[in-house]
N, C-alpha and C positions, 0 to 999 in steps of 0.2 A: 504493500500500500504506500503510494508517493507521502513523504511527509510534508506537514501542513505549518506555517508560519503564520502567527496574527497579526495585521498590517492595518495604518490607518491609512485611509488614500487623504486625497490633498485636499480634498469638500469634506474632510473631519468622517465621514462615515466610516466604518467599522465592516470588516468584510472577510476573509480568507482568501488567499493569495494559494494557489497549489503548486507544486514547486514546476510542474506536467508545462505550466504556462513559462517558466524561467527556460528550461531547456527549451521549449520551443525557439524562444528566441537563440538562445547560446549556438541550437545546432544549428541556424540562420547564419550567423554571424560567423559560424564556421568551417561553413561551405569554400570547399577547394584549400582548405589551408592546414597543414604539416603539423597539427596539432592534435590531441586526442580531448574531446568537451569533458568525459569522466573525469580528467584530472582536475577541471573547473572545479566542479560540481563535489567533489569531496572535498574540495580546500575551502569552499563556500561552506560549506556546515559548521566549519570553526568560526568563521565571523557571522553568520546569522543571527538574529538573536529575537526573542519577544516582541513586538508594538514596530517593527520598525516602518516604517513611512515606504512608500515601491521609491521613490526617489531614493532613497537611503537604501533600498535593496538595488535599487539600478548602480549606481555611487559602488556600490561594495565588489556587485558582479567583475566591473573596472576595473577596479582596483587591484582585486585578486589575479585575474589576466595579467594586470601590470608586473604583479611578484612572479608569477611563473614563466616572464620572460626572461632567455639569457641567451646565450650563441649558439646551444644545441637545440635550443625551441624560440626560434625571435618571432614566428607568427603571432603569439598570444599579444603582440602589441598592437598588428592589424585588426585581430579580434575586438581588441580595446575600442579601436576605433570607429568599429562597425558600432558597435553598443553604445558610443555616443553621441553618433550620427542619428542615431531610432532618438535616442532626446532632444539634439540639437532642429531636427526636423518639427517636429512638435513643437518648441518654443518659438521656431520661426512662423508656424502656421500662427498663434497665438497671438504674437506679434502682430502680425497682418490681419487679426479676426476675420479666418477664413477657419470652413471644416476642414478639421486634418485629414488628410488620404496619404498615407505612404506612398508618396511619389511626388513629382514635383507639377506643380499646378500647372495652367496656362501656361504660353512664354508671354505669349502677345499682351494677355492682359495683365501680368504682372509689369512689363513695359510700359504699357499704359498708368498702369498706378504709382508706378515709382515718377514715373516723368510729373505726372499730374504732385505727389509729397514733395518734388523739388530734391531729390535722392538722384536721379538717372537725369542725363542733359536734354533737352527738350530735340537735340539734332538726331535722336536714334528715330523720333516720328516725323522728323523733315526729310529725313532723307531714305527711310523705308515704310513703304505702305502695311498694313496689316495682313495683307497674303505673303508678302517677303516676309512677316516676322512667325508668320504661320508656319512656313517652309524651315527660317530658320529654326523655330522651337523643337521639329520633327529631328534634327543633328543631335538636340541634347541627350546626354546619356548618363541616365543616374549612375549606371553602375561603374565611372569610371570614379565617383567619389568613394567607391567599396576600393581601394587599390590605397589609400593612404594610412600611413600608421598614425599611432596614435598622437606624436611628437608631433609629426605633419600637418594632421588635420583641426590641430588644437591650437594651433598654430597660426594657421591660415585662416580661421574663424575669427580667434584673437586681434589680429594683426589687418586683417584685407578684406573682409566683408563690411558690408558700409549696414550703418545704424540708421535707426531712423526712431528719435525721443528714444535716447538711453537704451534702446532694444537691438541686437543683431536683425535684420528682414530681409539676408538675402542667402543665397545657395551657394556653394564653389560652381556649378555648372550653370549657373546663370551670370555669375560673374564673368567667365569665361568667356562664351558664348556672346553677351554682350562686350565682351572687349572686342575679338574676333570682328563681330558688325562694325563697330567704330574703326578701328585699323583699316578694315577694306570699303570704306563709305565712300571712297573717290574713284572707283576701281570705275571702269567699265562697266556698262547696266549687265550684258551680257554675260560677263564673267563673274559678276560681284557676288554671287551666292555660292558659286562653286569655290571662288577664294577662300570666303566666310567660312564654307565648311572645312576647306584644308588648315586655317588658321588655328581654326575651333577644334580640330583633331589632332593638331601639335601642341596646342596647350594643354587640352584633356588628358591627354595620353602620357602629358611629360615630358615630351621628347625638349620644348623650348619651355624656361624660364625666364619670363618677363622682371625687369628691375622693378624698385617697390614702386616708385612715381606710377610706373605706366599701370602695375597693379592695382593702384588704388584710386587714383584720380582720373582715369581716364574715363570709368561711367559718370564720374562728377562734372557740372556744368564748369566750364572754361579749367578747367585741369593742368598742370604743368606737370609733362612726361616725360624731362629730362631730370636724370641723374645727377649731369657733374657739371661743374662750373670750375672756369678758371679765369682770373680777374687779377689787375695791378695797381698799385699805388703810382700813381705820380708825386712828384715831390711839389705840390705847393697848395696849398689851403683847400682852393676846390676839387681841387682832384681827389685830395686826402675825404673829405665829407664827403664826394658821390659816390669813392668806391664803399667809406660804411655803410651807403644806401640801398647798394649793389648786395652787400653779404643779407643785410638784412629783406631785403626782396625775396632775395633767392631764398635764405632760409624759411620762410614763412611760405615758400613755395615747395617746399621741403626734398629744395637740391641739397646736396653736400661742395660746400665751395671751396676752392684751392685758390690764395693769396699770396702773390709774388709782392714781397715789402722791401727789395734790393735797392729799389729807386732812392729810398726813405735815408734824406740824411742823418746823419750817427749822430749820436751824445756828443753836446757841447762844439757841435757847427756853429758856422758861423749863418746868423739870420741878418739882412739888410747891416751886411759886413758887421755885424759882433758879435766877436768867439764866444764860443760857451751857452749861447744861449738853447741850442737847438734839444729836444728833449729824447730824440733817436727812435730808434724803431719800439720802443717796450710801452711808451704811453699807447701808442694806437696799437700794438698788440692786445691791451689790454680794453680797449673800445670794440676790438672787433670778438674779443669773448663775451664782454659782457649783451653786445648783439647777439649773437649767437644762442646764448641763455633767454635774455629776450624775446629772440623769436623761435619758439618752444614746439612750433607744427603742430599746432591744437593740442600741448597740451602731454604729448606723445610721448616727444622725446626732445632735451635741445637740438638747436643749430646745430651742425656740425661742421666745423673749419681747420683745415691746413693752410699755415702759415710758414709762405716759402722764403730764408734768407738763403745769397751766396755765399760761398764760404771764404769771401775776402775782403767781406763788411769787417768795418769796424767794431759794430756792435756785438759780434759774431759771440762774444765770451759772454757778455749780461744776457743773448738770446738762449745759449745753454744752459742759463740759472734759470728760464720761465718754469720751470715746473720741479724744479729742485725744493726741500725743505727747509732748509738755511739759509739766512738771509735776507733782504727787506723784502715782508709779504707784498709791499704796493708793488712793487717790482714783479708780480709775480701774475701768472696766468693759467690753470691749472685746465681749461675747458676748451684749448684749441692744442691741436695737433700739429708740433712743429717739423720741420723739412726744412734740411740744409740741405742744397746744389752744391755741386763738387764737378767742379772741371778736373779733364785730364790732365794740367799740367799740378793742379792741387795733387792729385793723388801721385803723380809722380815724387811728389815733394816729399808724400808722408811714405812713400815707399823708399826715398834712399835719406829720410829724415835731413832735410834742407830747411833752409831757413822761409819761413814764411811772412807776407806783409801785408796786414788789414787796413784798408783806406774806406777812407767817408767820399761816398760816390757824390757828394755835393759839388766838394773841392775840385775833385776830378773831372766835372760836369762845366764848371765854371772855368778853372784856367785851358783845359784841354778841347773843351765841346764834342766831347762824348758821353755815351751814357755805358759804362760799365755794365751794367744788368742786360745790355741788349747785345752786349757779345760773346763770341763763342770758337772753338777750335782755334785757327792760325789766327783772326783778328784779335779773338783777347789775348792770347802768347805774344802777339807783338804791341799791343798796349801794354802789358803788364812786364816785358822789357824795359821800355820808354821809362812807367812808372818807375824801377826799381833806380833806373839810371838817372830820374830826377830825383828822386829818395837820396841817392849817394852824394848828391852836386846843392842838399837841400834846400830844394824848391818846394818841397810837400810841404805844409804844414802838421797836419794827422795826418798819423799811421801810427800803427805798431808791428812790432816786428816778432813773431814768434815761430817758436820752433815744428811744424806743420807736422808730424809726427805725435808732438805732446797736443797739438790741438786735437788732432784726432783721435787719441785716448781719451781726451775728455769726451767727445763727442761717444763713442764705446761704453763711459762709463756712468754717464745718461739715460745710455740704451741699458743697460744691467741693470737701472734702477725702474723705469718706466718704461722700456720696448721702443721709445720715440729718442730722438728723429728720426723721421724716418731721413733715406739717405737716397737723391735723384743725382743720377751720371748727363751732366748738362751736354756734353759732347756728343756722347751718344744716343741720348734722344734727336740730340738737334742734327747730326748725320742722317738719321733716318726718316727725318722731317722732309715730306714730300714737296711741303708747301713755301720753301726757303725762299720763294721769289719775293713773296709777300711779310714777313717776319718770323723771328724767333719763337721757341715754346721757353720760358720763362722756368716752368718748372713743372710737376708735376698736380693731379686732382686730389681728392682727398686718400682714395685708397691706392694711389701711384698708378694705376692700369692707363689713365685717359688724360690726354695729351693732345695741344694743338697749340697752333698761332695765337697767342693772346697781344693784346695794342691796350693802352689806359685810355683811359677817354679824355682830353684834355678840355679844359672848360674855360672859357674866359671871363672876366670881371661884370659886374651887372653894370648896366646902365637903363636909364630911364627915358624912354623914348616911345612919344604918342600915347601916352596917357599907361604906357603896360612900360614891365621891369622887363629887360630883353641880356643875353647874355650869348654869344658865342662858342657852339661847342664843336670840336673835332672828335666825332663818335670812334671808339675805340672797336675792340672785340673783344668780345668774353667768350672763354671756349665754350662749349655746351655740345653735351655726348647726350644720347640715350642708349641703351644695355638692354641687349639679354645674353641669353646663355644656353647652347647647348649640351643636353641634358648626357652626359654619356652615357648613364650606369643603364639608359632605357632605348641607346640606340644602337641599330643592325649595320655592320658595313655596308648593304646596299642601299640605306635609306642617307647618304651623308650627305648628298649632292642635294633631293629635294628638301631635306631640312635645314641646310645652309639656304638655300633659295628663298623661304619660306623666312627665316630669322632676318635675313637682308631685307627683307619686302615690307615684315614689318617697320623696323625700325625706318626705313626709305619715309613708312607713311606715316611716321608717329610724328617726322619732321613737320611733315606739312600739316597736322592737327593740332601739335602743342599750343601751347597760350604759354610762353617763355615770360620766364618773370621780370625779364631786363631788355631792353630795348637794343643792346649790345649784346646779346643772347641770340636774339632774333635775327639780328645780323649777320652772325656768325652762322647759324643756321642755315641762312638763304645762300650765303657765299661758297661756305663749304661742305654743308652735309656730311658733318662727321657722325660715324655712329661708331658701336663695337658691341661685336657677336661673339662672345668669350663662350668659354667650357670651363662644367664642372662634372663631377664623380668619374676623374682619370683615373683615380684607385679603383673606382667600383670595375672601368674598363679593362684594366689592367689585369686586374685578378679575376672576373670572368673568362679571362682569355690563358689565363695561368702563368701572367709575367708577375715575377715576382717587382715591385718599387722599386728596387734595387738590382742594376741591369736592365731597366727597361727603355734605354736610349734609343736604342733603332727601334722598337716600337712606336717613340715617341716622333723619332723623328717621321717615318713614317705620316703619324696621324695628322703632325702639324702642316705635312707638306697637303692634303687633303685637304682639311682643315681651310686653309690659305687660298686653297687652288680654288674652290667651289665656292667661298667666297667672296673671294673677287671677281669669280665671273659672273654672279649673281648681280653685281654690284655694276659691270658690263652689259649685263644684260640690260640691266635697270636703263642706263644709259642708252642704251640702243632704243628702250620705250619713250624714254622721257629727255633724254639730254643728259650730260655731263653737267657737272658741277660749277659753276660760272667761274671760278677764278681757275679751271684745269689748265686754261694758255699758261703755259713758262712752271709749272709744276713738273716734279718727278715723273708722274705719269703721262707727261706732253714729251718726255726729251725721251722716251722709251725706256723705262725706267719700270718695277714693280720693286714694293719693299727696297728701296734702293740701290738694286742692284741691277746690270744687263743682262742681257739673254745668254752672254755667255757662261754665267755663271749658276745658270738654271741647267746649262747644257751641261755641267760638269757633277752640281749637287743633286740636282732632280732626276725625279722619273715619270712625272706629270706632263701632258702636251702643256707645255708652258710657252712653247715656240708660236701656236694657234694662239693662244690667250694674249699675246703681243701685239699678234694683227691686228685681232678685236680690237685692242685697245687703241692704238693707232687710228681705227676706224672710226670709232662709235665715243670713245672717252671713257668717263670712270663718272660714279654716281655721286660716289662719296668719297671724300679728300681722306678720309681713315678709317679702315673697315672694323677692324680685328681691334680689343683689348681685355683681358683675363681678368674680372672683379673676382675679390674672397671668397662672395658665395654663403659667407658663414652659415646666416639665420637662412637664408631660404632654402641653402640644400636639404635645412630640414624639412620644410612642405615637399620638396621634391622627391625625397627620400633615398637620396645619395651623399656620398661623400664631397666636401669642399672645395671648391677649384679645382686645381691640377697638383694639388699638394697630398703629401702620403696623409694618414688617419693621423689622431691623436691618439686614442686609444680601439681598442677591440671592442669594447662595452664600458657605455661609463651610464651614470644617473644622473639626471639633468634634474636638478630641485630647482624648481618653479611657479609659476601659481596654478600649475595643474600638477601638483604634488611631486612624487617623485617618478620619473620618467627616463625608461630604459632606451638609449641611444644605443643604435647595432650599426653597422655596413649591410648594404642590402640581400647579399651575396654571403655572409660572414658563414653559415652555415654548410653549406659548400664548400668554400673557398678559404678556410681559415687562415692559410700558413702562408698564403698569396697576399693578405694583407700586413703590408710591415706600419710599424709604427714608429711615428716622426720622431719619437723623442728616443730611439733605439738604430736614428740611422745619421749618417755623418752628413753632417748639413754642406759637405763640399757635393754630393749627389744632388743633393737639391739642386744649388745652383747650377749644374753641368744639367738635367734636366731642365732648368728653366733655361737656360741658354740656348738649349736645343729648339726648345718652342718661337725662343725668341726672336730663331730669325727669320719665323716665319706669321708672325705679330708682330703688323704694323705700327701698333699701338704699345703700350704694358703690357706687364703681366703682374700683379700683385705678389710679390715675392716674399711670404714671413719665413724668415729662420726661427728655428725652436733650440735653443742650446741646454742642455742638460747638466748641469753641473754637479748630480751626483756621478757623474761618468768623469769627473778628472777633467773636464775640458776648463781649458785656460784663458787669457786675455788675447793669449798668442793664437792662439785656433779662433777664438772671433775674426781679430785680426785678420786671418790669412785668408779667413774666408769670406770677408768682404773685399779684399784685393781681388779674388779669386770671380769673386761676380763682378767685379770694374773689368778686370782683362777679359773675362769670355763674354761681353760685351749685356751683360745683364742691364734693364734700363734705369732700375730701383731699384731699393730694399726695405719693403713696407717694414712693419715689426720686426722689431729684434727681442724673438723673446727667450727668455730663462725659466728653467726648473729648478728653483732655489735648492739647496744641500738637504736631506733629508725632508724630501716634500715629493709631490710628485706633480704636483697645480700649475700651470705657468697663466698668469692671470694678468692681463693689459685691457685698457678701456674698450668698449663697446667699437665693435665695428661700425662703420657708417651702411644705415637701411637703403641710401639713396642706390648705391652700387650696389646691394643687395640683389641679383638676379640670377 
């Protein structure tokens, strides 16, 4: 005879609950999956208990799943997820006072009622009629919401379904599905529902990871669907106020912005010729954290900001103390993300330990009429000759002279205490910068992958003319990327070509839909359409396939050359639909050029018709000035349900404490595949970089690059050391985090990654 529990339901009545009805569901919810439901079902009799509420039995069922996951049973976390989905469907019917039906309602008409709540943008009913939304609803497919674990789906509920009065009201497959419509609203009448579908089946499926912008604002009216921003100071009053403008725009748009502050003259310049007055780069550091904190994206989470110096500022030693403990707190910046550039002749210096010299780019600016921050390779080595030679004959006023070596130990020993600065190779981004005709990249985005031509925007004085305040401005450029990511741990060699196509196309069209927060955003958007189509769960690829992380270079190189190839021809193709890029004339890709290099150096590395993909290009142009760049990944390979980027695991199994208690984190594969997956903090971080290398040269853009250093393992200052040389010489373009496993720990813990590159 089933035993019987006495349960209050949630209208206070008094009823019996048969346990006949529990397993019903459990054996539901565990359909198709590597688990046995009897082991539920006897672990649940230790926590049952007298009176308890079905919420608090549903609550428990969970829960119990949760404990009986580990790497020889990781299904029981799917299971978890199915059984929260039976509730979360329910609260959303609830939500919408509609009757519940296990299933998902209308499409059409839940379109209609969101557009009408002001939740959905009023263009999904301008621009498809109610039989287009009929057809599209017939694509949606509940069950591909049965395919997410429990970390995933609690996650994406959490995080990416839009509220409406403090309630979640919407579905993962209606989210989806209406982003899908939106992406393809400009397509062709003829094609537009067939795109729709193929859109709507690479979200659903996995296979593409949308950045969080495009995830979450894009069913929202006027939305901003870029990611990254990259922006600069100029050095004088109004420049200084519209680029704070710029950070807090963008954050409240909830980009993540990258800040070149090299223009910024140093402590105790001289202002309208008197020394000492100038206050250096650390005051407005400290304006653009507390922007930052200020504009908090509803609420969510702050701003988030990279603050990029060169590393031959004057300031460069009080920029090291922002986030240190010691010391005057005014001085201090603890909410923005700093980035030192390092040119080649820098690291040259700290490799045969030469003498190094920080100048105030004021000085420099005024007696020489250059602007140090804008150069790079042979022109800054022969400035910085010049300089030293007028240093000796002293004509400088500021400088200081240090040993470039010991600078760079401090800069190390920053990183050992908080994982930052991060560390941008100036030479070698700007080498690879297609767009040299038109200017420099400055430095790198928040999480280093995203890169382009940034210009300040220069402002002139007000004046009062015809009854209005009138002022002069020479409009700059802000870089502005959007992201996604393909999904490896879910994709088949033969699918690589149409799902690059498909990742290109969107991003193509998210261009032309955004509402950019900045008016030098916008610009930059029209002129060069940069986007980037990164990868994540290389581990999950990897050990599917049986390469172990370690020796997986021809593998990799392989993938990247794929990778590369199908993506830029997508991006050709794009072009042959629509036109190149407006400023293609006198770019890399006008002079015969791909990734910086000739045809003959495809003819010697490749095995791709790369030879055809030239013609094309010749012919038709390029869509987008930068295709390819590799974001962290962090928080959304959790919805995905793969491993992070292109980086080995952290662990085998760990428990995520959060506010959906405690949560068993696997690899997807882990059960199969155990011994294929290696772990980063048991593998020599010079692999790493020889695999990011390899990717590298076939990403146009970054690649997010964290080291994890272990220091129960004996590793030293000297093996950091060697191994950040080791990513300057094989041509790595960054070095996001630098992080540590303190002495008897096993945690390595640095801030929150940025959500905006989160794809």
């Amino acid at each position: 005879m089933a035993k019987r529990y006495r349960v209050i339901k949630r209208d206070g009545e008094s009823a019996a609950l048969d346990i006949a009805k529990i397993r019903k569901v459990i054996q539901w919810a565990a359909e198709g999956l590597d688990i046995n439901p009897i082991e539920l079902e006897s672990n649940l009799e230790i926590h049952f208990r007298n009176n308890m509420t079905t919420g608090e039995i549903h609550e428990t069922v969970i829960e119990t799943s949760l404990r009986l996951t580990s790497i020889e049973e990781p299904d029981w976390r799917i299971l978890a997820a199915r059984l929260k989905l039976v509730d979360f469907y329910k609260r959303v019917h609830m939500a919408r006072g509609i009757p519940y039906e296990y299933r998902y309602p209308s499409y059409c008409q839940t379109v209609k009622d969101f557009v009408a709540k002001g939740i959905y943008t009023p263009v999904l009913l301008e621009k498809y009629a109610d039989k287009d939304l009929h057809k599209a609803g017939q694509f949606l497919q509940q069950d591909y919401d049965y395919d997410y674990d429990f970390a995933g789906i609690s996650l994406l509920i959490k995080r990416y379904m839009l509220e409406y009065e403090n309630q979640v009201i919407e579905m993962p497959q209606e989210a989806l599905l209406t982003i899908a419509l939106l992406i393809e609203q400009n397509q062709p009448q003829e094609i537009r529902l067939q795109r729709v579908r193929d859109t709507y089946s690479m979200l659903a499926r996995r296979k593409i990871s949308l950045a969080t912008p495009i995830l979450i604002n894009l069913r929202k009216p006027n939305g901003n669907l870029s990611s990254c921003f990259i922006t600069a100071f100029d050095d004088d009053t109004n420049s200084i106020f519209h680029t704070f403008e710029q950070v807090g725009q963008i954050s409240s748009g909830g980009g993540g912005v990258g800040v070149s502050i090299s223009r910024i003259r140093s402590q105790g310049a001289r202002i309208r010729n008197s020394l000492g007055r100038a206050g250096g780069v650390v005051p407005n550091i400290r304006v653009v954290n507390d922007i930052a904190l200020y504009f908090n994206q509803g609420g969510k989470r702050a701003g988030a900001v990279t603050v990029a110096l060169d590393s031959w500022h004057l300031d460069m030693e009080d920029f090291l103390e922002l986030q240190t403990e010691n010391g005057d707190q005014r001085r201090k910046a603890y909410d923005v993300f700093p980035q030192v550039v390092v040119s080649d002749r820098f690291m040259r210096a700290v490799e045969h330990s030469e003498d190094w010299y920080l100048f105030d780019p004021h000085e420099i600016r005024s007696k020489y009429q250059y602007e140090l921050a804008d150069l790079w390779g042979e022109e800054f080595e022969t400035a910085l000759d010049h300089l030293y030679t007028e240093v000796d004959e002293g004509h400088i006023e500021l400088f200081e002279k240090v040993n470039a070596k010991d600078l760079y130990k401090q800069i190390m020993k920053v990183q050992i205490e908080s994982g930052m600065p991060y560390i941008s190779f100036k030479d070698t981004i700007n080498r690879a910068n297609p767009n040299k005709h038109i200017g420099i990249i400055p430095c790198t985005n928040l999480c280093v992958e995203s890169f382009s031509v940034v210009k300040p925007t220069r402002i002139g004085p007000q004046r009062f003319e015809n009854g209005s305040i009138h002022r002069d401005v020479e409009p700059g450029l802000v870089h502005t990327c959007n992201l996604v990511s393909l999904n490896l741990a879910n994709l088949e060699d033969d699918e690589f070509s149409s799902v690059c196509e498909t990742a290109v196309r969107i991003l193509d069209n998210c261009i032309d839909i955004t509402d950019v927060p900045v008016a030098e955003g916008q610009r930059h958007n029209e002129l060069l359409r940069t986007i980037g189509v990164g990868l994540m769960g290389l581990a999950d690829y990897l050990a599917r396939r049986d390469i172990p992380y370690i020796g997986a270079t021809d593998a990799v190189d392989k993938l990247a050359e794929e990778f590369a190839y199908h993506c830029t021809s997508a991006s050709c193709k794009l072009a042959e639909e629509r036109g190149g890029y407006p400023l293609f004339a006198g770019s890399d890709w006008s002079q015969g050029l791909i990734l910086s290099r000739d045809r003959s150096w495809f003819a010697e590395h490749a095995t791709l018709d790369w030879d055809t993909l030239f013609d094309r290009i010749a012919k038709y142009g390029i869509r987008n000035s930068h295709i390819t760049a590799i974001a962290p990944n962090t928080s959304s390979s959790i919805v995905q349900g793969c491993t992070a980027s292109i980086l080995p695991i952290f662990s085998k199994f760990y428990i995520d404490n959060n506010s959906n208690g405690n949560v068993p984190i696997v690899p997807p594969y882990i059960k199969e595949k155990l011994w294929h997956y290696q772990e980063s903090k048991h593998i020599d971080q010079k692999i790493i970089v020889d695999l990011v290398a390899r990717l590298q040269k076939y990403v146009d853009t970054g690649i997010s690059m964290e080291l994890l250093f272990n220091l129960n393992k004996n590793i030293t200052a000297k093996d950091i050391y060697e191994t950040h040389m080791d990513a300057w010489k094989k041509g790595c373009k960054a070095i996001y985090y630098t992080r540590s496993i303190q002495k008897n720990s096993n945690i390595a813990s640095v801030k929150d990654e940025c959500l905006s590159c989160a794809g």
